[in-house]
N, C-alpha and C positions, 0 to 999 in steps of 0.2 A: 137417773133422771133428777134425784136430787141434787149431786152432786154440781150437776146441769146450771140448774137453776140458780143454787149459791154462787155460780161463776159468772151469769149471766146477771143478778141482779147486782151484786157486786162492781160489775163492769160499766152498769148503765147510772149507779149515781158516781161511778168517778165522773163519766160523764157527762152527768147533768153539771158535777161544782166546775170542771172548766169551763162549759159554759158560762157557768157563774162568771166566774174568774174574766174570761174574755168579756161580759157584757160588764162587768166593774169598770176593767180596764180601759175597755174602748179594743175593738176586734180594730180599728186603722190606726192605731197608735203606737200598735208593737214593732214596726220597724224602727221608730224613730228614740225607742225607750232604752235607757243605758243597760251595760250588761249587769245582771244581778247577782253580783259578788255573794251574797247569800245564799243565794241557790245554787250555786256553778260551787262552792264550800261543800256543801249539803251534798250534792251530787257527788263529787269525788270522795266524798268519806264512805257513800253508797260502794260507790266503785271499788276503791281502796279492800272494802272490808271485802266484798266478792272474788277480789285478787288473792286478799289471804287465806280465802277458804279455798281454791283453786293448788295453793301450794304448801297449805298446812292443812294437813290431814285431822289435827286436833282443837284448830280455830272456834267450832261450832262449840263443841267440849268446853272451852275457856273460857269463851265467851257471850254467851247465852246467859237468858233469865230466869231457867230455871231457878224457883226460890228452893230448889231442895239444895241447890246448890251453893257456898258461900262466895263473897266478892263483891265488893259493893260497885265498882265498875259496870257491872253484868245490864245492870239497867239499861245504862247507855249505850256500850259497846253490843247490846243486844240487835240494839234498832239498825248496823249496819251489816250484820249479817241476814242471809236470804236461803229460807231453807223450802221455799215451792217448786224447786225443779227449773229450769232454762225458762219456759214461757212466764213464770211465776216470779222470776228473779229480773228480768228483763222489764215485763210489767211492772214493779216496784222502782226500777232506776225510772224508768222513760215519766212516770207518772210523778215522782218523787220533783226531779226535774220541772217536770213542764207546776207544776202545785206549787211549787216554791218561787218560780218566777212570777207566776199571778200575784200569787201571795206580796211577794215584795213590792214588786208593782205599782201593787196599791197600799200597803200595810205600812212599806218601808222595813230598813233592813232590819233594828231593831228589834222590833214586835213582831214582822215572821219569825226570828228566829226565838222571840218569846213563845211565840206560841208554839212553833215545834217540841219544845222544851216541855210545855206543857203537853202536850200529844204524848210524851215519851211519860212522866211523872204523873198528870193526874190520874188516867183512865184507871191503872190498875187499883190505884187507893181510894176511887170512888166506889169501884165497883167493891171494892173491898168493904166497904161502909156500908153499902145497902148488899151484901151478902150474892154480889153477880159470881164475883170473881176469887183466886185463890193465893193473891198478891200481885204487887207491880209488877207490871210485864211495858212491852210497846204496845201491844193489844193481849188484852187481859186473859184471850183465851187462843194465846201461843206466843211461845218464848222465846222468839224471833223473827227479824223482817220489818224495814223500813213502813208496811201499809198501815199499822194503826196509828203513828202519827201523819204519815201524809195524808190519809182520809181525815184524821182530827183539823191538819191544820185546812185542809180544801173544804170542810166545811166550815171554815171559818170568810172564804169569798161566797158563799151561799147566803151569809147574813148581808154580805157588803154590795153585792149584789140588790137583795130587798131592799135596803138603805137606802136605793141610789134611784128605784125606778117607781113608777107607778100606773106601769102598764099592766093590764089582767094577767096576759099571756106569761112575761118575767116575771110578777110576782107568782104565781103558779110554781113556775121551774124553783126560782129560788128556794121558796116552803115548802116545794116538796125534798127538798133532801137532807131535811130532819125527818119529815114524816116518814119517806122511804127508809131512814134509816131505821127508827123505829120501827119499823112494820118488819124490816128484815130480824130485827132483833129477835121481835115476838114471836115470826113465824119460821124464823130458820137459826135463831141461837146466833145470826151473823155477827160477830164483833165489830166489823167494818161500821154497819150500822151503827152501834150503839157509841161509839169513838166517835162518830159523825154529831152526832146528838150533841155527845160533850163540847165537840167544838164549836160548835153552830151556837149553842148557850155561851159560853165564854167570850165568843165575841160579841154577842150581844152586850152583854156588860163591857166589855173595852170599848163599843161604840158609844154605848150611852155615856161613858165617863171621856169619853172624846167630847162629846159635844156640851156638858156639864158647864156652863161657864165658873171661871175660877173668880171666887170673892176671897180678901182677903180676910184673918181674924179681926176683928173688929172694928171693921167699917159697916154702916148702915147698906143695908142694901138698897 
């Protein structure tokens, strides 16, 4: 039942941040919006890494993040390898995908890919500072698999989303998927959650310093 439950709540804030993601966007805009070279990257490196675990027997081995293990690669090449079985591996392409085109979308090609960067790099040395976690990882608590950055970076249309509306109903959906993550954090150890968190705060400060107007050094304001 537990097990259950971790899959199900899991499941339903990816699905609240596309929603995010779609109400940033505009849900009638996506036909007419260019291909997002960022994501369609993102995704085949996804792919790519699935392929080589399919016909190297020793990929997972090589290339993991496990800290017991040395290589400082390992960080990165971690995040595109996939070790939850077919339904788990499929769910990480399809989701990775569809998170990174929102993402672009509206972020641009840049700063999604900043911030996936960040999804890969912060979590485990934050967690590692407030004593969550047992080093860098893609998500702090397991050593492979593209979802703790794609939940980092999709909770980052979660913020863009609130930014944008000021309807009861949207801002609800949007602030709940820090909360939920949080709560999953608390009550089920869920990583997914707590990666959601971090990215949901990071954009918030990339938004605020977006909107920041720029003064120069030494003109009056």
């Amino acid at each position: 039942m537990g097990a259950i439950l971790f899959n199900v709540t899991t499941a339903a804030l990816m699905v609240m941040m596309l929603n995010c993601g779609l109400g940033a966007v505009g849900r009638d805009t996506l036909r007419g919006r260019p291909v997002p070279w960022v994501a369609v990257a993102l995704t085949a490196l996804a792919v790519g890494g699935v392929l080589l675990q399919l016909v190297w027997s020793g990929a997972m081995d090589a290339l993991d993040a496990d800290p017991a293990k040395s290589g400082w690669w390992r960080e990165f090449t971690s995040v595109f390898m996939q070790n939850g079985g077919l339904f788990g591996g499929l769910w990480n392409l399809v989701t990775l995908a569809a998170v990174a085109a929102l993402a672009q979308w509206y972020w641009g090609g840049p700063l999604t890919l900043g911030f996936f960067l960040a999804g890969i790099l912060l979590p485990g040395r934050i967690d590692t500072l407030l004593g969550f976690g047992d080093g860098p990882s893609t998500d702090p608590r397991n050593f492979a698999g593209s979802s703790g950055a794609t939940y980092f970076l999709g909770a980052t249309l979660a913020l863009a989303f609130l930014s944008r509306t000021r309807l009861p109903k949207e801002i609800a959906l949007a602030a709940g998927v820090p909360a939920l993550g949080l709560a999953m954090w608390l009550a089920q150890e869920n990583g997914h959650g707590l990666v959601s968190v971090y990215g949901f705060a990071l954009a918030a400060v990339a938004w605020a310093a977006r909107r920041r107007p720029f003064r120069p050094v030494g003109r009056a304001a």
